[in-house]
N, C-alpha and C positions, 0 to 999 in steps of 0.2 A: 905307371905309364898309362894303363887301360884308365883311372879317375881321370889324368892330365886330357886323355882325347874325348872321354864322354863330356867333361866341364866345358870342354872347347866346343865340342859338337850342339851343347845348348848353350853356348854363349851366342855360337850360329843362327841357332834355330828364335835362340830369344832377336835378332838382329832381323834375320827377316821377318818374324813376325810384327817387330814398332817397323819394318821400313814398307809394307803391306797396309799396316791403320794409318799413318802416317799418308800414304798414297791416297788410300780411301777417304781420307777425311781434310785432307786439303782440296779436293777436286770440288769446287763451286756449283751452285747450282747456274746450266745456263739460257733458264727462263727469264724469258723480258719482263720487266713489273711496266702493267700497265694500271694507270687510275680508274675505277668503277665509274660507269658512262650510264646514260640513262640507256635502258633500254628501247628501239623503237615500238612504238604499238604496233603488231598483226594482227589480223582477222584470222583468227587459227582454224574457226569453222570454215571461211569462206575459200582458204588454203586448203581444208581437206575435201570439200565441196569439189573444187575447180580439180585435184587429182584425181580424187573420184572416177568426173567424165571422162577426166584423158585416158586412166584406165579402162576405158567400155570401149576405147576405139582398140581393136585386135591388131595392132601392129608389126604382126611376128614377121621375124626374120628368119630363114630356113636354109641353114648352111648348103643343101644342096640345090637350090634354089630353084624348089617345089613351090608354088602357091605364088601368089603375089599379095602384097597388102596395100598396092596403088593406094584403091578404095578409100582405105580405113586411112591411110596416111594423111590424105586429102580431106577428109572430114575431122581427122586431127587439128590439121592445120586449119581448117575452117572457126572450131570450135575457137583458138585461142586468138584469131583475131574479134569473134565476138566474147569473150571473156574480158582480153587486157584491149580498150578501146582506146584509153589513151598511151599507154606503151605505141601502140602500133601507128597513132597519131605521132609520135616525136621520134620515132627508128623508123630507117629506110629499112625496108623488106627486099630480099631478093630470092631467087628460088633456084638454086643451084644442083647440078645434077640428075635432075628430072624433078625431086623431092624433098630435097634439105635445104634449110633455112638459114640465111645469115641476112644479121640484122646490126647497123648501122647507127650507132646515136653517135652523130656528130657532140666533136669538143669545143669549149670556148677558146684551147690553147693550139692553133695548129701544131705550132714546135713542142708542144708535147707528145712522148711516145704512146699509142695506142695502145689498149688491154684488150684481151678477147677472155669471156667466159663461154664454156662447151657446155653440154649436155646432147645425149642424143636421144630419139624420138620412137627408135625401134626397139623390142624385146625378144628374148630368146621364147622358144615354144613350151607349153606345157609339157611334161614327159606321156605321153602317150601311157592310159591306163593307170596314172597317181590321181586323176581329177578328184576322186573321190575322197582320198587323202585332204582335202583342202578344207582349213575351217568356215570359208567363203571363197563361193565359184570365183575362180580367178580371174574373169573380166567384169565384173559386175561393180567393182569398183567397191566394195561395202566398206562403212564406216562404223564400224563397231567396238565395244569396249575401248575405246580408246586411239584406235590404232583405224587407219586406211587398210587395206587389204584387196592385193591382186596383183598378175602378174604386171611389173614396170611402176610395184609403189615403191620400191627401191632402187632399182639399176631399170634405168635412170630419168624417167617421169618426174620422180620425187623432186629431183636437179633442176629438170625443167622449168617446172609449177611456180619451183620456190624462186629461179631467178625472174620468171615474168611477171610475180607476185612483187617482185622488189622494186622492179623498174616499174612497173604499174602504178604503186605507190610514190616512188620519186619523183616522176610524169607529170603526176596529179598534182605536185606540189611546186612544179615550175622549175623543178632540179634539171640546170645542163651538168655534163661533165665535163670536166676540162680539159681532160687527153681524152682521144676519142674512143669509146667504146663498141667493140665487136663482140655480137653473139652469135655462135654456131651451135646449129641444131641438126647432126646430122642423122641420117633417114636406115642407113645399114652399116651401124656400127657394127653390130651383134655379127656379120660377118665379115670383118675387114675394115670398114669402111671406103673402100673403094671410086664408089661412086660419088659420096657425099664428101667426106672432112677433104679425102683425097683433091675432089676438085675446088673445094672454096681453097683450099691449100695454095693450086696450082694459079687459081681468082685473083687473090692478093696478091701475089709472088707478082706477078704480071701486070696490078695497078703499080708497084712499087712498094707495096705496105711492109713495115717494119715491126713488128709489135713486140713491147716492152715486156712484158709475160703473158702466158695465156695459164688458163688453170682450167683443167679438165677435171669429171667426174675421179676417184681413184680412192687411196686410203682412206681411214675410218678415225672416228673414235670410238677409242677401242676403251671397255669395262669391264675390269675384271678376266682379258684374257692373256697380261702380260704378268708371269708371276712373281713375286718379290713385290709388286707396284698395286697401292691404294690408291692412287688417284687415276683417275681419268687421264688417257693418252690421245691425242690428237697424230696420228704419221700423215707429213703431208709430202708422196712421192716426191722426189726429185731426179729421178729414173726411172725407167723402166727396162725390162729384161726386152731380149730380144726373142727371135720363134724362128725355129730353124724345125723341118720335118724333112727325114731320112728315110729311105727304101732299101730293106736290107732283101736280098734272093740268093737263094740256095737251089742249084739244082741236080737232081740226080736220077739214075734209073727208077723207071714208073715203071708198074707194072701188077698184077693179079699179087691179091694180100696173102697169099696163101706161101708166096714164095719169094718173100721179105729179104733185099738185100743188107749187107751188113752197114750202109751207108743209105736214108732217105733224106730227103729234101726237107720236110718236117724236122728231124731231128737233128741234121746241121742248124738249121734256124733257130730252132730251138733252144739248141745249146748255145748259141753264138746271143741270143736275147737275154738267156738266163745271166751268162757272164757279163753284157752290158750293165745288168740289174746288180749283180754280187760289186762291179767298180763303176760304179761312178766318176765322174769329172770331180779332182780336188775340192773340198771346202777351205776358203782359207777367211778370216776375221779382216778386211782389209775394205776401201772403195768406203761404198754408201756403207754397206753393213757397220763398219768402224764407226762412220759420224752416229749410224742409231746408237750403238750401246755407248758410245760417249758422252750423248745425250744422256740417255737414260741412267748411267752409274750416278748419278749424284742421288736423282731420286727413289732409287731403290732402299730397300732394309735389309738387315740378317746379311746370310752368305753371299746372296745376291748382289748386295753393295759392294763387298768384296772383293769378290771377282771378276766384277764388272771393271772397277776401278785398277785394276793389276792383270790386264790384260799382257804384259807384259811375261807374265809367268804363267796366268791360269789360260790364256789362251785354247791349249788343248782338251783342257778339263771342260771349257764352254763350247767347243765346237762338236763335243762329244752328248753334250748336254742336246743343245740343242737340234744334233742330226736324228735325234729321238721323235721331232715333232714334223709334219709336214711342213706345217706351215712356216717354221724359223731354218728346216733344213735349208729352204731354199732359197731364203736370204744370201745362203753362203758358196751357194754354185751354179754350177750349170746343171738342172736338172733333168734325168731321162727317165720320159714316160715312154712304155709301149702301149700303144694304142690301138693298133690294127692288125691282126693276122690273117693272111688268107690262103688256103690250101685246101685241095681235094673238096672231090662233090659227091663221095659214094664208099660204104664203110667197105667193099670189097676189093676198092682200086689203089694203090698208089702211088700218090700224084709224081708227076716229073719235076715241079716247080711247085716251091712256097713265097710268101711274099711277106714282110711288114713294114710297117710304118712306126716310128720313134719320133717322137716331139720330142726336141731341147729345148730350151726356157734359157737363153743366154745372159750371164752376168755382162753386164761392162764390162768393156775389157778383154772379153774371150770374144773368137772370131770361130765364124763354120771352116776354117781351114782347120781350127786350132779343132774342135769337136771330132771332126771326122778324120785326122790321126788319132784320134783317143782310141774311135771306134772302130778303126781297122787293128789298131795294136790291138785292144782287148780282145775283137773276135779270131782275130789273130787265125784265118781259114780261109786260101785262096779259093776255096769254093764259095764261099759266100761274098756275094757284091754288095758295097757298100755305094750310094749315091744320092745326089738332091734329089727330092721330090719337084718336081716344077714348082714352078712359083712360093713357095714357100719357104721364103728367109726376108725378113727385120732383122737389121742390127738392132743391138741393144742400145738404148737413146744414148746421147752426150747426158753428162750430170751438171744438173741446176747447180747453181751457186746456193748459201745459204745465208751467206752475206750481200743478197742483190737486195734491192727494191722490194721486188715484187716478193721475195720469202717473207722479207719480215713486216709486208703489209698483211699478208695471209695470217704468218703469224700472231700480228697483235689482234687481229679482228677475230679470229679463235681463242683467243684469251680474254678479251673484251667481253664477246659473247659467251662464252661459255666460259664463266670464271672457273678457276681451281682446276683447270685441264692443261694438264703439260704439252706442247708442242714437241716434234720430235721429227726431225729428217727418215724417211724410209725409201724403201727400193718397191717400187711396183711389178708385184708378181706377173699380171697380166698384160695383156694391151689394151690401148687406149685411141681415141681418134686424134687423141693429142700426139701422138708420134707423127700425123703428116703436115705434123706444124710447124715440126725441125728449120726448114727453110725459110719460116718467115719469122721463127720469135728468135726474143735471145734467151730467152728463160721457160722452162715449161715445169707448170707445178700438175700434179695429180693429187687432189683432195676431194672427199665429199662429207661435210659435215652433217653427218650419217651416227646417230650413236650405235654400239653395237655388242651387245653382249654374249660369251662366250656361247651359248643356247640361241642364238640368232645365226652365226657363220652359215652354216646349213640354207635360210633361207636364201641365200644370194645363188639366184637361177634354179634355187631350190623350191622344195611344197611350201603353201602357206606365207611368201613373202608380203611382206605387211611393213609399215612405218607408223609411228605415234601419231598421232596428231601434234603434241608438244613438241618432238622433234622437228615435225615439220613447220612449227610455226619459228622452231631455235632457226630453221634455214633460211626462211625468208628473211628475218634479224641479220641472219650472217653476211648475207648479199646486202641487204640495203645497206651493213655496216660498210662490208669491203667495197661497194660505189661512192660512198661517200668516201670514205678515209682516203680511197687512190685519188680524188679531186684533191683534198686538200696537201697532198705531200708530193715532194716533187715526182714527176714522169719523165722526165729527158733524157 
């Protein structure tokens, strides 16, 4: 009897292992084949020349809205009308919210629907006392071994440079477009973008404009930081999370440290912060995160392919996997950071009231009604208030299609140009100024073809951010590819 059940038990085991390869090895790869295209010629000096300057202009944006960089913004903008002379010869210019820029290249096709490409103009600040850490002063713009270097050669100058470098080039060449093209440049992303994307946003809405996709700065190509994957990944957003910021308070008798009650305000919070961190908001494989690793199973190897492919069963084995890493945790929830604590001003008093602050990062899907039951259940202590912080909630965008237009022109034209790089739907961790563009597109991509190697993540708002020179010249390629190709295929 006991041989009858172990034969059967691996008659089992031998079943689901062929219904496992079987799974894995019917799953298609589903890369578009595109034909090798010439590449266009860039001037890849004259590309890290022109970033260079952008980078000398100090364009910081300063969350608490210390300083101004009017100045420097205006002498930005100066520069690149005398840089791109014939760009700005065939795009209307306008100047929207005191400093941001949208620009206008009429189409041949009225009845076709308009594109908008974004970048914006401003940078976050140096960390006060790293300067020295930098292998080149951060505004100086230096072009060295290879690479540009300073703050805004990457997020998002680099975006800039490379689409006015593109249209400059097509200008010159007598290139119309035939759906019409919008360029938004706005001036304080780095805090919201409020003033800028916000209002060209409100601009269109209000001539009537429609626009067929817009593609904002956002994921990466990524090398070498997806594991199981040799090749080059391309994620090009088709979401992004939303931002929800909570004010938790605890208060209790204050009073001389010397005669400590059994309950402070400190240590309700405390505890009530800690158990937020020990639960989390569910992970679950589902939404955007499902179409990435759908993508991705074909291309993987080893165990990787496997489990990718048999999501069906290995589901919890990968969500386990990857709540290991920051940056794939949060593919898969709503993530809570504690950010801000504020209590007591003297080590002999204590205080009556503590305070903090928690950023959620919202999945699709999840709502701040739906957060803030999590995080009264979890603290679960009518002493502590749970509430919005003003002004601080974005939903989490609607999801791109990945069957429109506008994806799989993105698509082919990162396949084109950068052969042998997988494309791949992803979930944008951050925000973008393309979220105030909800109301006027029907599609919203977040890409920047940006290569990026696992020893680079760091630079982004980090020391020493820098771009190739090559990459930069792969960008302006990408742009002049993707203005062309949206001409020649339909817009409507």
């Amino acid at each position: 009897m006991i041989r009858k059940i172990a034969l059967g038990l691996l008659a089992l085991l031998g079943l689901l292992v062929a219904a496992l390869l079987v799974n894995t090895y019917r799953k298609s790869s589903q890369q578009v084949r595109v034909e090798p295209i010439e590449q266009p010629a860039v001037d890849a000096e004259a590309a890290a020349r022109h970033l260079s300057g952008a980078i000398r202009f100090r364009t910081v944006s300063f969350e608490d809205g210390s300083g101004s960089s009017r100045d420097e913004l205006l002498r930005l903008q100066d520069f690149l009308v005398h840089q791109y002379p014939r760009a700005h010869a065939a795009l209307k210019r306008e100047t929207v919210g005191g400093l941001s820029l949208l620009y206008t290249w009429a189409g041949t096709d009225p009845a076709a629907k308009p594109i908008m490409l974004m970048a914006h103009q401003d940078v976050v600040p140096v960390a006060p006392g790293t300067e020295k850490d930098w292998a080149a002063e951060p505004f100086a713009g230096t072009v060295r071994d290879g690479f540009v270097w300073g703050r805004g050669a990457w997020d998002d100058k680099s975006n800039l440079i490379a689409i006015l470098e593109a249209v400059e080039q097509l200008a010159g060449q007598g290139f119309r477009p035939r759906a019409t093209v919008y360029l938004a440049f706005g001036h304080d992303e780095e805090v919201g973008g409020g003033q800028g994307a916000a209002r060209i946003a409100e601009l269109l809405k209000a001539r009537g404009v429609k626009l067929s996709f817009v593609m904002d700065e956002g994921l990466l190509i990524t090398e070498g930081v997806l594991g199981g994957l040799d090749k080059p990944a391309a994620l090009i957003g088709i979401a992004e999370k939303g931002y929800l910021n909570l004010r938790l308070q605890a208060a209790a008798d204050g009073g001389h440290s010397s005669m400590p009650a059994p309950r402070t305000a400190i240590g309700a919070l405390s505890s009530a912060l800690a158990a937020l961190e020990r639960h989390p908001m569910p992970a679950r494989i589902s939404g955007v995160a499902a179409q990435t690793l759908e993508a991705l199973a074909p291309e993987m190897h080893g165990v990787s392919r496997v489990l990718l492919s048999n999501l069906w069963l290995a589901a919890p084995a990968v969500e386990r996997q990857f709540e290991k890493s920051a940056s794939t945790n949060a593919m898969l929830r709503t993530t809570t950071a504690l950010t801000v604590f504020q209590a007591g001003n003297k080590a002999n008093v204590i205080p009556g009231r503590a305070e903090a602050l928690v950023n959620f990062r919202l999945l699709p899907g999840d709502s701040a009604e739906a957060v803030i039951a999590h995080v009264r259940s979890v603290v679960g202590d009518a002493g502590v208030t749970v509430e919005r912080a003003p002004g601080a909630f974005v939903e989490a965008s609607p999801v791109s299609s990945v069957d429109s237009s506008g994806y799989r022109l993105i698509e082919r034209t990162i396949r084109e140009v950068f052969p042998g790089t997988l494309v791949v739907p992803g979930l944008m961790l951050g925000a973008t100024d393309s979220r105030h563009m909800a109301g006027v597109a029907e599609q919203t991509f977040r890409f920047s073809p940006v290569r990026a190697a696992p020893q680079d993540l760091s630079r982004f708002h980090g020391t020493n951010e820098r771009i190739s020179v090559r990459n930069l010249q792969e960008m302006v390629a990408f742009y002049r590819r993707l203005l062309a190709a949206a001409s020649a295929g339909p817009a409507r």
